[in-house]
C-alpha positions in Angstrom: 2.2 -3.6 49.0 0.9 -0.8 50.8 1.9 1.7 48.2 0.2 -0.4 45.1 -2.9 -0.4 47.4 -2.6 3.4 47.8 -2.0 3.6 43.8 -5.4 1.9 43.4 -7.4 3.7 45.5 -6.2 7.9 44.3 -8.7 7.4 41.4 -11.1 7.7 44.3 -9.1 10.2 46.2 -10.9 14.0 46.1 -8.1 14.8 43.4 -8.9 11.4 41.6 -10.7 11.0 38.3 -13.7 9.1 40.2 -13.1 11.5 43.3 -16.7 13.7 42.6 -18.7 10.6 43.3 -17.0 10.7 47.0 -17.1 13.9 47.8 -20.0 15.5 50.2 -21.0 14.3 54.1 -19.8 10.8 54.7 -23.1 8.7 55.4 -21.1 6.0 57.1 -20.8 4.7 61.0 -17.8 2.8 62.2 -19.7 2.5 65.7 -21.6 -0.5 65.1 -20.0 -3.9 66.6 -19.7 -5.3 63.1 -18.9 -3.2 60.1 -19.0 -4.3 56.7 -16.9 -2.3 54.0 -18.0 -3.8 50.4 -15.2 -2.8 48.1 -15.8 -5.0 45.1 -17.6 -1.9 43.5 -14.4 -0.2 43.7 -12.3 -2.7 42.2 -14.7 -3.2 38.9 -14.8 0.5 38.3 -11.0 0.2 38.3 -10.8 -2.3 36.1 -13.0 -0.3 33.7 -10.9 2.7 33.6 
C-alpha cells in the first residue's frame, strides 16, 4: 500500500512530470493545532495524466 501511494505521488516529486508546479519556498505551517491537507487536487490531476 505504501509503495502504490508513493507511485502516485512521484508525478509531483521535483523529478516528476508535475514537479515544477512544487518547486520554490514551501508556503505551508504544520504549527497550527489543526492542519488541513486538501489532496483531492492531486488526485484529479492524476487521473488526467
Amino acid at each position: 500500500m505504501l509503495k502504490e501511494l508513493g507511485n502516485m505521488l512521484f508525478p509531483f516529486t521535483k523529478d516528476g512530470q508535475h514537479g515544477r508546479f512544487f518547486s520554490g519556498k514551501a508556503q505551508l505551517s504544520l504549527n497550527s493545532d489543526i492542519v488541513v491537507i486538501e489532496t483531492v487536487i492531486i488526485y484529479a490531476l492524476y487521473q488526467s495524466c
